[in-house]
C-alpha positions, 0 to 999 in steps of 0.5 A: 500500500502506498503512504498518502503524500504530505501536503503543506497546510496553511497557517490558519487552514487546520480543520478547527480553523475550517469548522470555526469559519463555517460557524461563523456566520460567513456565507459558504454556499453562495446560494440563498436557498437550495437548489435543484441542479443537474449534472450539466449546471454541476459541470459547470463550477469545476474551477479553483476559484469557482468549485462545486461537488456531488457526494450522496446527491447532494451538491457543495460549494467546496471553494472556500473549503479547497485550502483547508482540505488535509490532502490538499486542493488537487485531490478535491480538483479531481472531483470539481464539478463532478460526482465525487461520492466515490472517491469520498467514501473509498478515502474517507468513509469515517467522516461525516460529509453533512456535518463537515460541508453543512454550510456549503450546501447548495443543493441537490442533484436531480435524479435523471 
């Protein structure tokens, strides 16, 4: 089995400093209410600075969480405006997506 890579976090971008902004108040989502999203409207937020994903049918804003993410922003590109459920559950199937993501929920993929 291969180690995972060390990647450099930030000062100030630990998983405490993410679950202190995203209970302060700051707006993660960018939405002001959920929205109903195809795969297609998903496609489109696949950008650093503009970054959408899918994990259990639910879309997130993950693009002011990109630096605080302990593998780093390229593992998270690699799912950007994509379904990224996956790749979620076969890295991480210890943690709790909703509770992490809550406040960068935009909405939910519509089923085809």
């Amino acid at each position: 089995m291969q180690r995972p890579r060390k990647v450099f976090i930030k000062p100030g971008h630990s998983q405490l400093d993410w679950m202190q902004l995203s209970s302060s108040g700051v707006d993660l989502r960018g939405v002001k209410e959920p929205l109903l999203l195809t795969p297609d409207e998903v496609a489109k937020h696949n950008k650093k600075d503009d970054c959408w994903i899918v994990i259990n049918n639910k879309v997130f804003n993950i693009t002011r969480y990109l630096d605080f993410h302990p593998g780093g922003r390229a593992q998270l590109m690699r799912v950007a405006g994509k379904d990224g459920t996956a790749l979620f559950y076969n890295t991480h199937a210890w943690v709790n997506v909703d509770a992490m993501l809550n406040k960068c929920l935009v909405g939910f993929l519509k089923s085809k």
